[in-house]
N, C-alpha and C positions, 0 to 999 in steps of 0.2 A: 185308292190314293194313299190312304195310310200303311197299308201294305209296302207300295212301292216306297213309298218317306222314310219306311222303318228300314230296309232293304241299301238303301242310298246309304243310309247314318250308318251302317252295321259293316258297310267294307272299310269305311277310314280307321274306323274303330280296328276292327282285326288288322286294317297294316299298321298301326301304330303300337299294339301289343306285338305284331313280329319285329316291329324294332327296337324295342324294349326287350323281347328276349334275345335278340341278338348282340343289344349291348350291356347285358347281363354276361351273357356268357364271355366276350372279352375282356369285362371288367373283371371276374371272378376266375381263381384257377389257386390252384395251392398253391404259388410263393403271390404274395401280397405286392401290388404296382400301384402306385400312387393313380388319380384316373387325370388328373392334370398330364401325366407322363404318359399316360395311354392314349390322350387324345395326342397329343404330340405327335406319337409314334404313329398315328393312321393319318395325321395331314401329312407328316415329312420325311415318311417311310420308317424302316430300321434303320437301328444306329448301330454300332462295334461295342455295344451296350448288353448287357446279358438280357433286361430287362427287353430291349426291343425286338430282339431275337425269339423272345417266348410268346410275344404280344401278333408277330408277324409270322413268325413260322409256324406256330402251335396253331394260339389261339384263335385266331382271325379265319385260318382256312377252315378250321373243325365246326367254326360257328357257320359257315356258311355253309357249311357241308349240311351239317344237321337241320337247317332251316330250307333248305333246296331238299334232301332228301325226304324230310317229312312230307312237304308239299308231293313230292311224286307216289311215296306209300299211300297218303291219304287219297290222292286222286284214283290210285290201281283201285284200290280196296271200292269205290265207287262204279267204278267202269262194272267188275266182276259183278257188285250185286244189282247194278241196273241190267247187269246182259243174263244172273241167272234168277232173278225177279224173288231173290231171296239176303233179306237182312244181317246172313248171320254166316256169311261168304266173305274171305279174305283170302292175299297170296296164301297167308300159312296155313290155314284149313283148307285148301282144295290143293296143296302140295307142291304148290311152283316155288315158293320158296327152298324147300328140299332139296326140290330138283335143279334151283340153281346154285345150292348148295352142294350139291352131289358132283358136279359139273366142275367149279371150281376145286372140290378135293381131288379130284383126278387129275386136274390141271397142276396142282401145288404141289401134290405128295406124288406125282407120278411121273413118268415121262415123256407124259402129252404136253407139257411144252414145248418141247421142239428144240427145247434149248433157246429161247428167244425170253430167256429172265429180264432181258434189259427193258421191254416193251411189256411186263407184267399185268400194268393196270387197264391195256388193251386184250389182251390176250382172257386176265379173271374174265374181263366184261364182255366179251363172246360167249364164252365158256357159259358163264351164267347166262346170259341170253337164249345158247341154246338148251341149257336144262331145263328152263322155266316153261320154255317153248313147248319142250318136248312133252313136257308134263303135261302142261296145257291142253295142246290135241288131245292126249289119251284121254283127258278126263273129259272133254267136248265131244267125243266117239262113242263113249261110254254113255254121256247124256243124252246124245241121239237117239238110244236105244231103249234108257229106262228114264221115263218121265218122273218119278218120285225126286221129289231134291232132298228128304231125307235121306234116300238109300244114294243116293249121287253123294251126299255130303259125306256121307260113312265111309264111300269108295274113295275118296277124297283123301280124307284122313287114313285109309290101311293104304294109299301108294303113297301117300307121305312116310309112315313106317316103313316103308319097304325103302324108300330110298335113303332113308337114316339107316336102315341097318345094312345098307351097302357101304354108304358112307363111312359106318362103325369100322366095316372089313378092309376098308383102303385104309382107315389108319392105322390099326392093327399091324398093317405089314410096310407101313411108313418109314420113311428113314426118321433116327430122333433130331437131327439139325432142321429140316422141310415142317415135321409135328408144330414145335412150339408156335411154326408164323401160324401154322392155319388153325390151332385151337385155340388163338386169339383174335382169330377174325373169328371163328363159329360163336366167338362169345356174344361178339354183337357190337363194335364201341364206332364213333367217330375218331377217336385219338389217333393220332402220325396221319392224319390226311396230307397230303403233300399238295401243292399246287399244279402239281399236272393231271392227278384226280378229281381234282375240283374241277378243272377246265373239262376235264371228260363228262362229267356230272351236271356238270355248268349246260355245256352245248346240247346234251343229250336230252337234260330237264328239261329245257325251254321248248326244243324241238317236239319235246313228249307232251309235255303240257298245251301244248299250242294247238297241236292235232288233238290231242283231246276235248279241247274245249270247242274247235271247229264242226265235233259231231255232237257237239251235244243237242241239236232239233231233231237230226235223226235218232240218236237217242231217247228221245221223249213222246219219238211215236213209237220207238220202235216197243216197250212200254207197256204201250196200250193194245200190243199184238202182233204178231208179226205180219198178218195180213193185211190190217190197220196199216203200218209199216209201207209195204207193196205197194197201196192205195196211194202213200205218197210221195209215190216214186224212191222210195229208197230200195237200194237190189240185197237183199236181205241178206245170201250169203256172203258179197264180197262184205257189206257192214259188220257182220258175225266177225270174220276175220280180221278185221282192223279193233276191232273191240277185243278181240285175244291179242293181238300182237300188242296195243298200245301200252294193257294193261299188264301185261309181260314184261318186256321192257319196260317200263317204269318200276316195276318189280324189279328185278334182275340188277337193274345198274345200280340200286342202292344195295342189294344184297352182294355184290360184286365188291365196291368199293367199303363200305362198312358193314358186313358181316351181317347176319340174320337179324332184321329189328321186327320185333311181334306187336297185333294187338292196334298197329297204328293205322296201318288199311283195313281194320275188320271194326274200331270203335269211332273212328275222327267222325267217316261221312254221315253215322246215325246222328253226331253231334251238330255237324254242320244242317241235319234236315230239322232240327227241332229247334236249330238257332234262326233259322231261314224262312221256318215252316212251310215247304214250299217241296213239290218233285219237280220243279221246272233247273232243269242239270245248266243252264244258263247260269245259273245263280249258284246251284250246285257243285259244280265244278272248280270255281275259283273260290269258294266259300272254304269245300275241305282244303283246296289245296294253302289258305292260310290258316284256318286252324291246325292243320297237321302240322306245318310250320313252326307254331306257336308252341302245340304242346309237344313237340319230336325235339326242339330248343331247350325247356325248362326241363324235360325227360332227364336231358341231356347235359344239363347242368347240376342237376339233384345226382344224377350218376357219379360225378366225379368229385363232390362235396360232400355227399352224406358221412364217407367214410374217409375222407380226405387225409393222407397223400394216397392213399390206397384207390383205387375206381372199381367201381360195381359194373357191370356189365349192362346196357345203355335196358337190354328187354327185360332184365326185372326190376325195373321202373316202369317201363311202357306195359306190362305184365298187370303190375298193382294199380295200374290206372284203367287201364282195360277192360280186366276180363268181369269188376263190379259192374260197369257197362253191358258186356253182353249177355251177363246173369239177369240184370234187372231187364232188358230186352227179350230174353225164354219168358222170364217170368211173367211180365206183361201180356207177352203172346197167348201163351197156356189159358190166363185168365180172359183174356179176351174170346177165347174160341169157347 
């Protein structure tokens, strides 16, 4: 019972911090708005005012951006290390992120778009869907074969190089007008989110989210074995596959729309299990996806104020926050065994 009391108190609390970072990040930006004029402008829209122009076109979409995409990286980053029963699994260590990064450069810098520029932010978000995909399989083909998750992990990481130094080679031979757009999304930011990518992000998240959290029982056996699994009644490889797709997709569409963010599906969910302390992904599951929220928001605010008018690039912030996380997690492990 005091498990479950502490677990009830612990989700208000975390939506209350994502609304607190959400109206941080509105209230905050390099030119200074009164917040009496900021509340204004979110009850009674924009005005012909410059000030409401940067509150409603800038600000207000980037903030949701960033709080809707956290929630999706931290949930991928979950899914991956429940489906390969290893801690220290994220999109950007097993290479989907690359490879929906690779997908996209070819799309930007090349002439697989088709010509269809005006539908851009449908067109990245394919593009990255099938990268991450692709990637996906390989490295799931690859695991069928060699049971070690270290030597998996390593494979991981040299097809992740390998699809960076593809990457390298498309832009290399890039046009320099096409370069500048995509080596500021490779940076990694929320900034210029537009509202027709939000609504892509928007529909996509909740969809992704929803189905995620609908498997999480079969998740929690599947766990404890894959035979364990079978026993109750879940058909383990159609689960296998919905487990890579979701976690793909929810990858892919924040990497599509804002550029590579590291560090936030590979540290959020160890944060959410120690806050929770719990493997029951019920709990799980919406636990990272508001932490991620939380800290992919303040990431994301510290990017653009540290250095202020100038922005840091959103992953090294998620970087400096992270990767003490999954040092002090080796470390633990090593000691423990």
């Amino acid at each position: 019972m005091p498990h479950i009391a502490k677990n009830s108190l612990l989700f208000p609390m975390l939506g209350l911090l994502v609304l607190v970072s959400f109206s941080l990040n509105v209230s905050f930006g390099s030119v200074s708005i009164p917040f009496d004029q900021i509340t204004d402008i979110l009850q009674n829209g924009p005005d012909h005012h410059w000030s409401g122009q940067i509150v409603w076109n800038m600000r207000l979409p980037r903030a949701m951006a960033s709080i809707i995409g956290g929630a999706m990286l931290a949930v991928a980053g979950l899914l991956l290390q429940a489906y390969f029963r290893n801690p220290i699994v994220g999109p950007f260590v097993l290479g989907v992120s690359s490879g929906a990064s690779l997908m996209v450069a070819l799309v930007t810098l090349t002439t697989l778009s088709l010509g269809f520029a005006h539908v851009n932010p449908y067109i990245s978000g394919i593009a990255a869907l099938a990268g991450a995909l692709g990637i996906m399989v390989l490295v799931i083909a690859i695991a069928a074969k060699i049971k070690s998750p270290v030597i998996l992990l390593i494979i991981g990481l040299m097809i992740g190089y390998i699809t960076r130094s593809v990457t390298g080679a498309v832009i290399a031979f890039a046009e320099a007008e096409r370069l500048r757009g995509f080596l500021l999304w490779q940076m990694g930011s929320f900034a210029g989110i537009t509202w027709e990518e939000l609504k892509i992000m928007s529909i996509g998240g909740v969809l992704l989210l929803s189905g995620a959290f609908t498997i999480s029982k079969p998740l929690n056996a599947f766990l404890l074995g894959e035979d364990y699994a079978s026993t109750m009644g879940v058909n383990v490889k159609r689960f296998r596959l919905l487990v890579v797709f979701l976690s793909c997709a929810l990858a892919s569409l924040v990497t599509a729309t804002a550029g590579p963010v590291s560090f936030i599906g590979l540290a959020v969910p160890h944060m959410a299990r120690l806050l929770m302390n719990t493997s029951n992904h019920r709990l799980l599951i919406p636990a990272s996806a508001l932490l991620g929220a939380i800290i992919t928001g303040v990431c994301d605010l510290i990017a653009r104020m540290v250095f202020s008018p100038v922005e840091t690039p959103i992953s090294g912030v998620t970087c400096l926050f992270g990767a003490p996380i999954v040092i002090s997690l080796l470390l633990k492990k090593r000691t423990a065994s």
